[in-house]
C-alpha positions in Angstrom: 104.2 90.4 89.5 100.7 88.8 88.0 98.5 88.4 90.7 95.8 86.6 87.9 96.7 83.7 89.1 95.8 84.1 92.1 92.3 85.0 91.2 92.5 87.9 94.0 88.9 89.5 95.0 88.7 92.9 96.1 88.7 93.1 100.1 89.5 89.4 100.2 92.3 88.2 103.0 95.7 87.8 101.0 96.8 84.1 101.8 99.6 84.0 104.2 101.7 82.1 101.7 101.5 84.9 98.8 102.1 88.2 101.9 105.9 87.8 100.9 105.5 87.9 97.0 102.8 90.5 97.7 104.6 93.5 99.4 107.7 93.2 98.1 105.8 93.2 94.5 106.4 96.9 94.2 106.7 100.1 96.7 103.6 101.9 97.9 102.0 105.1 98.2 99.0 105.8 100.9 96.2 108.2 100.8 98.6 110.7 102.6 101.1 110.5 100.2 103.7 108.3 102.2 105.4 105.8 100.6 106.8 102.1 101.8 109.2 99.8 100.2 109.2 96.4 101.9 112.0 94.3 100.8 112.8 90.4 101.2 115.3 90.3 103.8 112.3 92.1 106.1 113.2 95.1 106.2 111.6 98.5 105.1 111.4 102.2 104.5 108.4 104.6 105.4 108.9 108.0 103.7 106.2 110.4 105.2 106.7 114.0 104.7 110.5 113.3 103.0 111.8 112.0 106.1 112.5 108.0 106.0 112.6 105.9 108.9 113.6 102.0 108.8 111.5 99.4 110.3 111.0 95.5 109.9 108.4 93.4 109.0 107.4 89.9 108.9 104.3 87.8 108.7 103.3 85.6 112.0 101.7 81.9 111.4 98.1 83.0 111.7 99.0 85.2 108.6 98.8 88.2 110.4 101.5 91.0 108.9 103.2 92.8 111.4 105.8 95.8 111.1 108.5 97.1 114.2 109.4 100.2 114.1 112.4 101.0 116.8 112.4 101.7 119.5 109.3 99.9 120.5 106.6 100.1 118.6 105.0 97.0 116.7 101.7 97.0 114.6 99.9 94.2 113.6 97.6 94.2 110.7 95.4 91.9 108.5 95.9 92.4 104.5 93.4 92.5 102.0 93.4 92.2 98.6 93.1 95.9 96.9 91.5 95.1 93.2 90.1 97.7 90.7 88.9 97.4 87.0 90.1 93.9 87.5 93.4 94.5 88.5 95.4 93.8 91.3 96.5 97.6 92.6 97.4 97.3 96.0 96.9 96.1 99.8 94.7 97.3 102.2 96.4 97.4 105.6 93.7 96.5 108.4 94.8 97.4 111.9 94.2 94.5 114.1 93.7 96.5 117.2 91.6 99.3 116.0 90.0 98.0 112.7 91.6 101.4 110.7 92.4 100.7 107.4 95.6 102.0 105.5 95.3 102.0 101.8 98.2 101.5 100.3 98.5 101.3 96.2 101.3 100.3 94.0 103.2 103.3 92.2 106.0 100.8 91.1 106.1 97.6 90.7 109.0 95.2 90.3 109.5 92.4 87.5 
């Protein structure tokens, strides 16, 4: 997907209309080399260490993101924009609780 036209500034929120379109752009890989594929029907796959587990996601009215993973846990994050060189190359995930920040870059995207 072309982010240009969203003019997207690096650390900038990501509107809460464009979340959607954002993260299921393409799976990511973090820092610690987990990946995450979120795909439109809310659902998605964390692969840390070769080991998957499903969880679901969905974006509240405030635009907050926010992810279950069963049996009870739910994290709630803020997204920002993660540009470099001028391009768009991933999110950066913003814990709303603790203020820790995932990083989470595209390694494939989807046309």
């Amino acid at each position: 997907m072309n982010f240009a036209r969203l003019d997207p500034v690096d650390g900038d929120l990501i509107p809460t209309r464009t979340i959607d379109d954002v993260l299921t752009a393409g799976d990511f890989v973090f820092d610690d080399g987990a990946t995450q594929t979120f795909r439109p029907d809310g659902t998605t796959t964390y692969v840390e260490s070769g080991r998957p587990t499903e969880g679901e996601w969905y974006v509240e009215e405030d635009g907050r993101f926010c992810s279950f993973w069963p049996p009870a846990y739910t994290g709630c994050y803020n997204l920002k924009w993660l540009v470099e060189d001028g391009e768009t190359t991933g999110v950066r995930f913003v814990e709303v609780d603790t203020g820790r920040e995932f990083t989470g870059r595209y390694f494939s995207k989807k046309t």
